[in-house]
C-alpha positions in Angstrom: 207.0 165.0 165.0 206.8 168.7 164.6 209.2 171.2 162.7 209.9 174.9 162.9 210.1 176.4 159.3 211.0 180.0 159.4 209.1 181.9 156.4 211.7 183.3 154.6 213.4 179.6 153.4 211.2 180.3 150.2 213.9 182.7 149.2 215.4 181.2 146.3 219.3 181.7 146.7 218.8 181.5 150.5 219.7 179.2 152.7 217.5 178.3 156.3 217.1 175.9 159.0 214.2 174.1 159.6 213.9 172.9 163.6 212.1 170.3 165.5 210.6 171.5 168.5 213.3 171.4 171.1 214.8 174.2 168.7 217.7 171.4 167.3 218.9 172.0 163.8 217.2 168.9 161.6 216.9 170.2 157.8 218.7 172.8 155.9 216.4 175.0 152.6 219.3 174.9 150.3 217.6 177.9 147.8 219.8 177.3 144.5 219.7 181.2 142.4 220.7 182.4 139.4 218.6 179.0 137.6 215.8 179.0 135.2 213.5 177.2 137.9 213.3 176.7 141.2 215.5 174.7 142.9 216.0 173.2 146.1 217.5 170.7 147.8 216.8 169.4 151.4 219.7 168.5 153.3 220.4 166.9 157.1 222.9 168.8 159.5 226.0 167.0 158.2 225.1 168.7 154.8 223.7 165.2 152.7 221.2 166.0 150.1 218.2 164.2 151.0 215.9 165.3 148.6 215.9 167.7 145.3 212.9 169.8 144.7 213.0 171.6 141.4 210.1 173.4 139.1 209.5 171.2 136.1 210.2 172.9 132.6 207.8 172.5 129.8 204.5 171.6 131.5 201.0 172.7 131.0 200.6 173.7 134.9 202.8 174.4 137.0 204.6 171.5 138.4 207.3 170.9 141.4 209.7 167.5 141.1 211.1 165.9 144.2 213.6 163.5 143.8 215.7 161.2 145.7 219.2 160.2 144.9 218.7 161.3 141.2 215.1 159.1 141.3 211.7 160.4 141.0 210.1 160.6 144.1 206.8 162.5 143.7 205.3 165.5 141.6 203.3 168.1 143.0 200.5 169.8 141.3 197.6 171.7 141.6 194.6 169.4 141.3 192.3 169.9 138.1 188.9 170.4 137.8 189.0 171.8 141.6 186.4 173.9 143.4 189.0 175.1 146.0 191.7 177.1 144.6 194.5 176.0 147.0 193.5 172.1 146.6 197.2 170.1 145.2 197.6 166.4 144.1 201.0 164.9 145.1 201.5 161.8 142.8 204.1 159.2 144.5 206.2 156.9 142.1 204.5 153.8 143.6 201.0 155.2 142.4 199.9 156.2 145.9 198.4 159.9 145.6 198.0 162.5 148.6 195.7 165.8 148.7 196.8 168.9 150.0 194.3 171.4 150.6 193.8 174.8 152.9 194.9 177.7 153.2 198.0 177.7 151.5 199.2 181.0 151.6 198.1 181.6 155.1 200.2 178.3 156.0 197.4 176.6 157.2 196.9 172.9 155.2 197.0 169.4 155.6 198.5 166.4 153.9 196.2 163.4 153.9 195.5 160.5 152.0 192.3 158.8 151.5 190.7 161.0 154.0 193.5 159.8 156.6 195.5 163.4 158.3 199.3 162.3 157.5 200.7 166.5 158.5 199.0 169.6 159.2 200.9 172.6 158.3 199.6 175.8 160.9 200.6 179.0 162.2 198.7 178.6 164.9 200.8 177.0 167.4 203.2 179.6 167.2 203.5 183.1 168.4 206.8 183.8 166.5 205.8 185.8 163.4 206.4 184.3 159.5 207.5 180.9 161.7 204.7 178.1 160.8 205.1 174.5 162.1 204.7 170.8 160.3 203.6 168.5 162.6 203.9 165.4 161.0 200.8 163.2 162.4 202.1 159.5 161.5 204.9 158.1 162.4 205.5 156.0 159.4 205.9 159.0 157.1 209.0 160.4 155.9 209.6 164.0 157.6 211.5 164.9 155.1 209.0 164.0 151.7 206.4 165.8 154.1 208.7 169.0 154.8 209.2 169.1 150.6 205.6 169.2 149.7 205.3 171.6 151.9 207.9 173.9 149.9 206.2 172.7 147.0 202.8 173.6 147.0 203.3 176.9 148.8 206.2 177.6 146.2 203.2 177.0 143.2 201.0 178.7 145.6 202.9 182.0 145.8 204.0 181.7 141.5 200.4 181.5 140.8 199.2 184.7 142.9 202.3 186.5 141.1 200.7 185.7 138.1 197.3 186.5 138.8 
């Protein structure tokens, strides 16, 4: 399965599609402004909320939330005690914890767990520039948790460099 994400969705307060490859509308980036964190939410066509992704408030780094009809889902972090600076840890609720590591900013990372490639996230594939495509490798995993750690780490990606 692969996705279309147009750059820009990372505006907060802006809304944007997110495509499969046949150029069909799958996901809307609903950016939520004038908050004291950043907020998203994931949403089908018909306009359901299929996940919330929001900045955590009151931690020691910088962490994104998704959750799932008002349930925890996963947190997304940037791994401690790392070498590589773009390296994030996405804890699951049931325990089960996935890397993310590459390139952030340049869009070009994967999600794996236990050494196993579950997406890869590249500009590559794509001539249309600030357009990067998820290509979701296994079938069994949920587009949509895939497409909202994608917004997350490259959301704490893009917060840490304005700090820097």
């Amino acid at each position: 399965m692969r996705f279309l994400v147009r750059e820009r969705m990372f505006a907060i307060g802006d809304d944007y599609w997110i495509e499969d490859e046949t150029g069909r509308k799958v996901f809307l980036v609903d950016g939520k402004a004038m908050r004291l964190r950043q907020t998203f939410e994931l949403k089908d066509p018909q306009g359901r909320v299929l996940v919330d992704i929001r900045e955590k408030m009151l931690s020691l780094r910088d962490t994104m939330l998704i959750e799932r009809d008002g349930e925890p889902l996963a947190r997304v972090k940037r791994k401690r005690l790392s070498l590589l600076r773009n390296h994030y840890r996405v804890g699951l609720v049931d325990g089960t914890e996935l890397d993310v590591s590459g390139k952030i900013l340049d869009r070009e990372f994967a999600i794996d767990y236990d050494g196993e490639l579950l997406a890869q996230i590249s500009r590559r594939w794509l001539t249309v520039r600030d357009t990067y495509g998820v290509d979701v490798v296994r079938e069994d995993m949920d587009p949509s948790l895939v497409i909202a750690v994608a917004v997350c780490v490259i959301t704490l990606a893009e917060k840490e460099r304005e700090g820097d």
